[in-house]
Structure formats: C-alpha cells, structure tokens
PDB file of N, CA, C and O in Angstrom:
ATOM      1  N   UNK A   1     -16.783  -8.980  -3.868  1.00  0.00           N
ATOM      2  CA  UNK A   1     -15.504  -8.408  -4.286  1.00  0.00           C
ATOM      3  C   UNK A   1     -14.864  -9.315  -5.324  1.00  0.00           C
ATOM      4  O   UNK A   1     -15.076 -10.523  -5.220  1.00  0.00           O
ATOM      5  N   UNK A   2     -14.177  -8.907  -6.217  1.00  0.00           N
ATOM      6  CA  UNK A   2     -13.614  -9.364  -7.146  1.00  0.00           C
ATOM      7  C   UNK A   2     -11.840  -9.537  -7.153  1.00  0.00           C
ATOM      8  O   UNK A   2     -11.218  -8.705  -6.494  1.00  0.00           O
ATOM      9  N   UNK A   3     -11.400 -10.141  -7.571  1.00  0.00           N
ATOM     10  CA  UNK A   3     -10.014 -10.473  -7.309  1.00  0.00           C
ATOM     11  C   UNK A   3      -9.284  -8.924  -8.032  1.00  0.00           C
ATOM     12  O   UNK A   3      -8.079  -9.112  -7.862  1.00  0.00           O
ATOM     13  N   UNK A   4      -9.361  -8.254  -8.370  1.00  0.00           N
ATOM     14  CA  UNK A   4      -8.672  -6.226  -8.266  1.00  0.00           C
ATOM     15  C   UNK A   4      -9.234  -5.807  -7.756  1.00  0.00           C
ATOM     16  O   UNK A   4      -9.176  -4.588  -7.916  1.00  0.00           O
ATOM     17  N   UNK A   5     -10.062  -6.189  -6.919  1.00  0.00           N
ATOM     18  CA  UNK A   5     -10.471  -5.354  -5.124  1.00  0.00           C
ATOM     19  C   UNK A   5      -9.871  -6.172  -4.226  1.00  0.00           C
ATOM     20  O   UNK A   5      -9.515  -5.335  -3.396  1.00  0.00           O
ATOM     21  N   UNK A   6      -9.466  -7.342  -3.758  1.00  0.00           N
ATOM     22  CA  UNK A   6      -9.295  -8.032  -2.750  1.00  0.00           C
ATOM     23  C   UNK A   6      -7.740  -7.697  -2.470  1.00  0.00           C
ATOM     24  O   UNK A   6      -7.318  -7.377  -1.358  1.00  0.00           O
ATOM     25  N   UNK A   7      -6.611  -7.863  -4.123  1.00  0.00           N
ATOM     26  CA  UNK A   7      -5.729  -7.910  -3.270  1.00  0.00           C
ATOM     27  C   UNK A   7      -4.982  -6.828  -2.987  1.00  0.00           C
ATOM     28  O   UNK A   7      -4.210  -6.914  -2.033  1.00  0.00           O
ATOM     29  N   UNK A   8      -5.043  -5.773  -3.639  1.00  0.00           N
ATOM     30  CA  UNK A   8      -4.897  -4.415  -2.958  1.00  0.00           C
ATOM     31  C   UNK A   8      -5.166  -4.238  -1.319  1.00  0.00           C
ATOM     32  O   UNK A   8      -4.311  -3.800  -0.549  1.00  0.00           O
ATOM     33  N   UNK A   9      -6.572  -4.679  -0.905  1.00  0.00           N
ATOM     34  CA  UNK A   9      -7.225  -4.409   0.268  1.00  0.00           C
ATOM     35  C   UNK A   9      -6.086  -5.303   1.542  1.00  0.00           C
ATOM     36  O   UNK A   9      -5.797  -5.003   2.701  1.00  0.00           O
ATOM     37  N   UNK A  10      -5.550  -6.820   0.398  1.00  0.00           N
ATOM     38  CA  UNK A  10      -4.744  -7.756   1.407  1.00  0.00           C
ATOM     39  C   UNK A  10      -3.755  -6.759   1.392  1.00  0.00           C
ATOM     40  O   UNK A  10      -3.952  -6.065   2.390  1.00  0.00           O
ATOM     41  N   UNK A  11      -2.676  -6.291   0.687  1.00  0.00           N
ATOM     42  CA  UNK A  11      -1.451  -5.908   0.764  1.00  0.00           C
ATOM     43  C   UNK A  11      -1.518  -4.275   2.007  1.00  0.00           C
ATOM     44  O   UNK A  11      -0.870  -4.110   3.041  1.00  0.00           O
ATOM     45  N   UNK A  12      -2.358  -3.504   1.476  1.00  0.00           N
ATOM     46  CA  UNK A  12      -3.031  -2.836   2.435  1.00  0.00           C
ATOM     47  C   UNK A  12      -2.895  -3.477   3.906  1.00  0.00           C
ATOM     48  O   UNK A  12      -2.038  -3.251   4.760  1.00  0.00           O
ATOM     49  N   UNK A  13      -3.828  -4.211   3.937  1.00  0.00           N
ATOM     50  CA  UNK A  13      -3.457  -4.938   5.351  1.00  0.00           C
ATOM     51  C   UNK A  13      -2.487  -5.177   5.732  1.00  0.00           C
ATOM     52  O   UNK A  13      -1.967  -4.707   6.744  1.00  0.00           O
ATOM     53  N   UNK A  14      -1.998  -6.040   4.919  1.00  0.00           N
ATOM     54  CA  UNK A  14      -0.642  -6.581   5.508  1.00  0.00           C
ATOM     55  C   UNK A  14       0.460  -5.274   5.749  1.00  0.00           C
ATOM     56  O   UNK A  14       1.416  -5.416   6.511  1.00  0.00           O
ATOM     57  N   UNK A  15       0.306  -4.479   5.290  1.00  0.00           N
ATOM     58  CA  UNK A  15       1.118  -3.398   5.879  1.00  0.00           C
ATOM     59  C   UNK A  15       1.181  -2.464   7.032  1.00  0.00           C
ATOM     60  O   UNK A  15       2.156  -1.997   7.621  1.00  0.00           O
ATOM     61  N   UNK A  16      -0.467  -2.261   7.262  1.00  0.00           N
ATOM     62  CA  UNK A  16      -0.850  -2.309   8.299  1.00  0.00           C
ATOM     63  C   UNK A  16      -1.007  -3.040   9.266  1.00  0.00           C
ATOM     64  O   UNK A  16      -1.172  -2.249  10.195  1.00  0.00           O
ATOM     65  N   UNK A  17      -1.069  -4.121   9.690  1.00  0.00           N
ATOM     66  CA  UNK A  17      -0.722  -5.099  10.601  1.00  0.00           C
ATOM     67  C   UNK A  17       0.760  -4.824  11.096  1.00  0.00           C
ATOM     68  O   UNK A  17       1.117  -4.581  12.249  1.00  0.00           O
ATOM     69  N   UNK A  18       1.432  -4.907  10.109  1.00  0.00           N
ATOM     70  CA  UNK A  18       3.047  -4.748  10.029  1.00  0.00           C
ATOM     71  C   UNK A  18       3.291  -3.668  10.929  1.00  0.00           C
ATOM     72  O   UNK A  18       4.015  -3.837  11.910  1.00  0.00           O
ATOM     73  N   UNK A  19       2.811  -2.697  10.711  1.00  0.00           N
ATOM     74  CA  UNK A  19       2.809  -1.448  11.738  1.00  0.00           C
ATOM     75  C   UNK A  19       2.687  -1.593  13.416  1.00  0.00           C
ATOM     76  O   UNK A  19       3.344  -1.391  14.437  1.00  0.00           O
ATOM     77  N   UNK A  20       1.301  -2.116  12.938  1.00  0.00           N
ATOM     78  CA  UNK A  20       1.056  -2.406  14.239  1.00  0.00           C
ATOM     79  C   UNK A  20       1.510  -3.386  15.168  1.00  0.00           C
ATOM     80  O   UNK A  20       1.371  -3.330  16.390  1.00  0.00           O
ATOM     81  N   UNK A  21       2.025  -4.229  14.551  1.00  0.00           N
ATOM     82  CA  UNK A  21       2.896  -5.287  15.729  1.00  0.00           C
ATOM     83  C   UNK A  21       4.029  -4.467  15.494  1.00  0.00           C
ATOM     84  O   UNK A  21       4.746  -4.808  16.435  1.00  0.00           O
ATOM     85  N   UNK A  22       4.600  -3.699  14.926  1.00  0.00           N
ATOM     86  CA  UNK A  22       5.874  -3.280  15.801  1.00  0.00           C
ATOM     87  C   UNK A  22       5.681  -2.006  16.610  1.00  0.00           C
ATOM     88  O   UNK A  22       6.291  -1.748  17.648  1.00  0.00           O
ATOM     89  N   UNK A  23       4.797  -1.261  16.043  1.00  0.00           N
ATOM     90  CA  UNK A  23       4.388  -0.367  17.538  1.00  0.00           C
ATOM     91  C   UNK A  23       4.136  -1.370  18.835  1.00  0.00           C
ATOM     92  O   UNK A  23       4.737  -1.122  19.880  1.00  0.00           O
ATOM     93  N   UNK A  24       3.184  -2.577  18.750  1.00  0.00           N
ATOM     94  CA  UNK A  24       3.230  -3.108  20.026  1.00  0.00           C
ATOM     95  C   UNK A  24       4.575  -3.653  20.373  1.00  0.00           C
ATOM     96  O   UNK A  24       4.582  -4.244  21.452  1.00  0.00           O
ATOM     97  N   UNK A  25       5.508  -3.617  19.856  1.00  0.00           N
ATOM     98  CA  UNK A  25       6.771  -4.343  20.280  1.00  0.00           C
ATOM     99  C   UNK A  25       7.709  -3.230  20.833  1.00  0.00           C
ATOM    100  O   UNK A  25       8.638  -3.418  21.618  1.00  0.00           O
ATOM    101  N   UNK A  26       7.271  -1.900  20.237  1.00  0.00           N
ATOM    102  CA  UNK A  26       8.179  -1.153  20.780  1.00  0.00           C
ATOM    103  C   UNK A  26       9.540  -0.942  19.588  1.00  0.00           C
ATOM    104  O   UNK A  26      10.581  -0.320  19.798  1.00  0.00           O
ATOM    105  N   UNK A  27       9.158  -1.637  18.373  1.00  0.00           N
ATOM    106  CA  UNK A  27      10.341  -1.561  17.608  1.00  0.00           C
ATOM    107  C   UNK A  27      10.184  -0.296  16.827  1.00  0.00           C
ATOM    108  O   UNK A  27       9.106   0.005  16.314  1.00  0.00           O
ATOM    109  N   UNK A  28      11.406   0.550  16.722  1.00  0.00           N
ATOM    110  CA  UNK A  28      11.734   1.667  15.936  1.00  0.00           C
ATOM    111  C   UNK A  28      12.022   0.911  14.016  1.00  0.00           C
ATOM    112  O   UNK A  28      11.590   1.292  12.928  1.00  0.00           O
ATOM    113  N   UNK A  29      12.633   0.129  14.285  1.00  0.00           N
ATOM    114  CA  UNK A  29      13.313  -0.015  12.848  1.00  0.00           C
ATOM    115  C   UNK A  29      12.161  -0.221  11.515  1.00  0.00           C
ATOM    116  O   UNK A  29      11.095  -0.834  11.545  1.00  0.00           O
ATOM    117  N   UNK A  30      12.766   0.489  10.417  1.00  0.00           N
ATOM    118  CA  UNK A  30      11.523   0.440   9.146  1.00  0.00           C
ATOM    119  C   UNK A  30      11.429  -0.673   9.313  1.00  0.00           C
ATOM    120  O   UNK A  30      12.164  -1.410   9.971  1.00  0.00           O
ATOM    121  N   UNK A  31       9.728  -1.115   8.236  1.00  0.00           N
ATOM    122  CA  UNK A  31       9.373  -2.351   7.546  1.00  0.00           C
ATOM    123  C   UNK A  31      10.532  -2.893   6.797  1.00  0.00           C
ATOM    124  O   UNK A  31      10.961  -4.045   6.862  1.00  0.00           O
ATOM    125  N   UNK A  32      11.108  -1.644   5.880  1.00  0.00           N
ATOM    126  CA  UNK A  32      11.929  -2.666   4.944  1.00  0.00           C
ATOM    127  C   UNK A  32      13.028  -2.931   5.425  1.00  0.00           C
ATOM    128  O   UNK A  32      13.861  -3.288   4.592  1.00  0.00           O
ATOM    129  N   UNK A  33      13.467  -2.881   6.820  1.00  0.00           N
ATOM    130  CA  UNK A  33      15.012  -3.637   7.579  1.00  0.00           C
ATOM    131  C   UNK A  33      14.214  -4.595   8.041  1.00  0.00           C
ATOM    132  O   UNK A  33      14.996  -5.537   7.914  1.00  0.00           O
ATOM    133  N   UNK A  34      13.128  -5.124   8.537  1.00  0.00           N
ATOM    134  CA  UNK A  34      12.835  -6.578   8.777  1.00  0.00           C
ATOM    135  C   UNK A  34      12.308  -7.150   7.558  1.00  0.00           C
ATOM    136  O   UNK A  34      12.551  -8.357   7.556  1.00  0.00           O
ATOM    137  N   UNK A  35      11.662  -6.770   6.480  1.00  0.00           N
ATOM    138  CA  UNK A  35      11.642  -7.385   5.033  1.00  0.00           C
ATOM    139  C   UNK A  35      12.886  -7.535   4.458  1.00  0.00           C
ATOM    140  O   UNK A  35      12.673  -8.308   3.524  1.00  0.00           O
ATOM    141  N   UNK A  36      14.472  -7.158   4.461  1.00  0.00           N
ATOM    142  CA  UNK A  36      15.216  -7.396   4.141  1.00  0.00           C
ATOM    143  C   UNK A  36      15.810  -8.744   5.285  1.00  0.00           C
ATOM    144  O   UNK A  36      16.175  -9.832   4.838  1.00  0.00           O
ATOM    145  N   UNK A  37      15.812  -8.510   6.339  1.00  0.00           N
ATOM    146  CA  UNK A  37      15.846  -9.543   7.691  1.00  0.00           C
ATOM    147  C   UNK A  37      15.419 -10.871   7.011  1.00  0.00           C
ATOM    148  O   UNK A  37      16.087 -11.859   6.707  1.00  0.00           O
ATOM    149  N   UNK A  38      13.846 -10.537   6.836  1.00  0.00           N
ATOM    150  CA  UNK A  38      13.031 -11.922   6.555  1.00  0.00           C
ATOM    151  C   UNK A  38      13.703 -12.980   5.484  1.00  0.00           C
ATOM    152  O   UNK A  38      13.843 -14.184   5.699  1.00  0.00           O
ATOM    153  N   UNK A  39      14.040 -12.365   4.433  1.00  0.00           N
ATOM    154  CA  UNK A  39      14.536 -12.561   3.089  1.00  0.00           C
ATOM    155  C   UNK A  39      15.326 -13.148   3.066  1.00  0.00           C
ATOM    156  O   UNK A  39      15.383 -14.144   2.345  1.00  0.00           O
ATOM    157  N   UNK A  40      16.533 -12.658   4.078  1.00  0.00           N
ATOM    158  CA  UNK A  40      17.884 -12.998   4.417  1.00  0.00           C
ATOM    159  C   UNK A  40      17.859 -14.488   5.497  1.00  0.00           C
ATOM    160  O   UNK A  40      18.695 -15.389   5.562  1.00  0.00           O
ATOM    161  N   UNK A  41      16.665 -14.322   6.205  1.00  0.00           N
ATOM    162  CA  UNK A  41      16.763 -15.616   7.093  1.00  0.00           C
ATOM    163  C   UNK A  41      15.834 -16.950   6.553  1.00  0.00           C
ATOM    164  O   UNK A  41      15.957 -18.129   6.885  1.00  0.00           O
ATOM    165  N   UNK A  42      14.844 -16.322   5.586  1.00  0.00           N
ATOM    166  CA  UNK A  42      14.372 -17.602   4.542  1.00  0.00           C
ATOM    167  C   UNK A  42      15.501 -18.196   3.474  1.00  0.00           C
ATOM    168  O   UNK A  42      15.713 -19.409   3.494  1.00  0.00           O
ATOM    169  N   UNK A  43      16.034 -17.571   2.789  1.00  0.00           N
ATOM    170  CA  UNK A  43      16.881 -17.489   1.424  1.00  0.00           C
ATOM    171  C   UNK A  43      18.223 -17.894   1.663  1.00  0.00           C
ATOM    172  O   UNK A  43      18.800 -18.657   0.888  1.00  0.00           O
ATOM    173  N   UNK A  44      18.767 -17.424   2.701  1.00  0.00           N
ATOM    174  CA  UNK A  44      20.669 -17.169   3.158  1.00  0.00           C
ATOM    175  C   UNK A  44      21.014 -16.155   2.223  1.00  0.00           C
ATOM    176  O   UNK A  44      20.344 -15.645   1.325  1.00  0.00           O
ATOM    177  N   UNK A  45      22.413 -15.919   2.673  1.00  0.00           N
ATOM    178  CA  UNK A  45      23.295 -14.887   2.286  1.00  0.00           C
ATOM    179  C   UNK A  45      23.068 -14.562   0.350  1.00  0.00           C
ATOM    180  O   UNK A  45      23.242 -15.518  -0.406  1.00  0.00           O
ATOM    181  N   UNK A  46      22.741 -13.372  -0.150  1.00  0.00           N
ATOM    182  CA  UNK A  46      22.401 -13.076  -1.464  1.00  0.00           C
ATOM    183  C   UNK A  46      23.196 -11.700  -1.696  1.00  0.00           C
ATOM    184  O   UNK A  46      23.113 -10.733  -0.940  1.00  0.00           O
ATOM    185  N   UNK A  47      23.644 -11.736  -2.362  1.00  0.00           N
ATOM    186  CA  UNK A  47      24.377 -10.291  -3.404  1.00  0.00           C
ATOM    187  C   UNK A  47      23.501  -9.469  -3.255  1.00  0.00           C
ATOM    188  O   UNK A  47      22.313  -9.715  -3.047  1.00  0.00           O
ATOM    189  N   UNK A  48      24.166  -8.092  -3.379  1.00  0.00           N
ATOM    190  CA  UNK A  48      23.028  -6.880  -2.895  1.00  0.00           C
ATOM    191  C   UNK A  48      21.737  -6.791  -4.246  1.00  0.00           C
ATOM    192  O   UNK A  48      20.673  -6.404  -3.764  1.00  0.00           O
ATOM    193  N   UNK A  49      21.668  -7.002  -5.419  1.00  0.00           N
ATOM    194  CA  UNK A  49      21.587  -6.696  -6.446  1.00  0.00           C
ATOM    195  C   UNK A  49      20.301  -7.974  -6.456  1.00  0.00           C
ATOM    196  O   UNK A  49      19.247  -7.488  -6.865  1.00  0.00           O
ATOM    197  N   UNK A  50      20.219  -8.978  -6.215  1.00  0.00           N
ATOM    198  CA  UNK A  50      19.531 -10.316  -5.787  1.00  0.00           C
ATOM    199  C   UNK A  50      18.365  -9.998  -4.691  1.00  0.00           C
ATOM    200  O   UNK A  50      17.231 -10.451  -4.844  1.00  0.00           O
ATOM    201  N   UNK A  51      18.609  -9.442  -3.927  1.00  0.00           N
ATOM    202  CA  UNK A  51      18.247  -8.717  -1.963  1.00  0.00           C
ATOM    203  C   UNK A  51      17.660  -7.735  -2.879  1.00  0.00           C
ATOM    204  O   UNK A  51      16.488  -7.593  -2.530  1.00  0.00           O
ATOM    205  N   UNK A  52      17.959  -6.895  -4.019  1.00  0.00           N
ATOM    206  CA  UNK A  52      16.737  -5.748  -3.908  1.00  0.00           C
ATOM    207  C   UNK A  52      15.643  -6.602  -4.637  1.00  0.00           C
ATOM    208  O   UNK A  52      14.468  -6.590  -4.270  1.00  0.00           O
ATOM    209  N   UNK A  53      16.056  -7.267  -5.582  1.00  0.00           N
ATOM    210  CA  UNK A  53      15.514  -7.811  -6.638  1.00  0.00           C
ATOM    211  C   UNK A  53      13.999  -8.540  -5.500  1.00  0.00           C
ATOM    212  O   UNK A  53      12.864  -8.232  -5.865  1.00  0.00           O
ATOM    213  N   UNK A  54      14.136  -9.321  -4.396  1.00  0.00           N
ATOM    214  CA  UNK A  54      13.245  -9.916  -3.735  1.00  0.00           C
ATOM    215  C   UNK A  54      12.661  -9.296  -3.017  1.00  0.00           C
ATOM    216  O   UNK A  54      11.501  -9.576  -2.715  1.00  0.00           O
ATOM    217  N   UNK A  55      13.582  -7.838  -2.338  1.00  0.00           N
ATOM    218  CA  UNK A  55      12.560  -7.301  -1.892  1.00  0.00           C
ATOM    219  C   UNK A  55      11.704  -5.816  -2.704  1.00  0.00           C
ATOM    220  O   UNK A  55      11.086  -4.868  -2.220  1.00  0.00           O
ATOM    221  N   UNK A  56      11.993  -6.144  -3.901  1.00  0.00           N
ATOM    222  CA  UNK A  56      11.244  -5.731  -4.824  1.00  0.00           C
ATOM    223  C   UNK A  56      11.054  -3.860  -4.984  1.00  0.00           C
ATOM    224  O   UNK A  56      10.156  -3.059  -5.246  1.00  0.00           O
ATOM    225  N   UNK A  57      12.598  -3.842  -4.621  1.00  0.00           N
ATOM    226  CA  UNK A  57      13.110  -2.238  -4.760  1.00  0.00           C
ATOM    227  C   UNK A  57      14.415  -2.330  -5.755  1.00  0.00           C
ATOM    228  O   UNK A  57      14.848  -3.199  -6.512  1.00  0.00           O
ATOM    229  N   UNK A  58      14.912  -0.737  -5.303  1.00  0.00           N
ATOM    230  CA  UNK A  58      15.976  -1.309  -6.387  1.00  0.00           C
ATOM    231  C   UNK A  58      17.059  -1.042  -5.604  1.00  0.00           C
ATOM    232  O   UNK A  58      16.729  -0.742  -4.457  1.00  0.00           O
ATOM    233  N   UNK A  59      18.781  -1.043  -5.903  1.00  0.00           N
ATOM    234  CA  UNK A  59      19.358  -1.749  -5.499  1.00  0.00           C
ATOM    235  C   UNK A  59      19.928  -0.517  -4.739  1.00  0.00           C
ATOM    236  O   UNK A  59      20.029  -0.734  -3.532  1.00  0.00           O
ATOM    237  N   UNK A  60      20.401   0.954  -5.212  1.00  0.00           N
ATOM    238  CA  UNK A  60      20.311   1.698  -3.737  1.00  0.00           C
ATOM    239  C   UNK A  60      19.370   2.138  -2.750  1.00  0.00           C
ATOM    240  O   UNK A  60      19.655   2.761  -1.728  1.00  0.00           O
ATOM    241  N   UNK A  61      17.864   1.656  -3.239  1.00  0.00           N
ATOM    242  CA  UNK A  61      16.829   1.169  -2.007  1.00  0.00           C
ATOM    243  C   UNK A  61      17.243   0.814  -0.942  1.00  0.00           C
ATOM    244  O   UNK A  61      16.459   0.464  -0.060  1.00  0.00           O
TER     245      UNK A  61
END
C-alpha cells in the first residue's frame, strides 16, 4: 500500500472504532459533540469561529 491508500483506510478506521466504543458505552451523543469535547479539553476555552476551524467544519456546523 502506498501512502493515498493507507490514510483514507486510517481515517476510515478511526471513525469506525469511534462508533464502536460508543455503542459499547451506551453513548447516544454524535462523534462531533465529543470531537468538539476533545478540542475543548486539549486546547481550553476558543471562540466559536476557532472550535469550527479545529474541528474542521464550518462555523454553523
């Protein structure tokens, strides 16, 4: 595999994984309220406009 096969296949994963530990947890809430979570508890407090910017949507995302 070549590096434009691999990391598609990672991000893929990683989204899937993502799924699946919160089905095993029992959690309802989207990916992107704990990707905004994550962001917020690596980074601290950021302007809404900053927060889409990282989590790489846009800002009424």
């Amino acid at each position: 595999m070549n590096r434009s096969e691999v990391i598609p296949s990672l991000v893929l994963s990683g989204y899937a994984l993502g799924r699946i530990a919160a089905q095993d947890a029992g959690n309802d809430a989207p990916a992107a309220q704990w990707r905004v979570l994550s962001l917020l508890d690596q980074s601290g407090p950021r302007r809404v406009g900053e927060l889409a910017a990282a989590a790489r949507t846009t800002q009424p995302g």
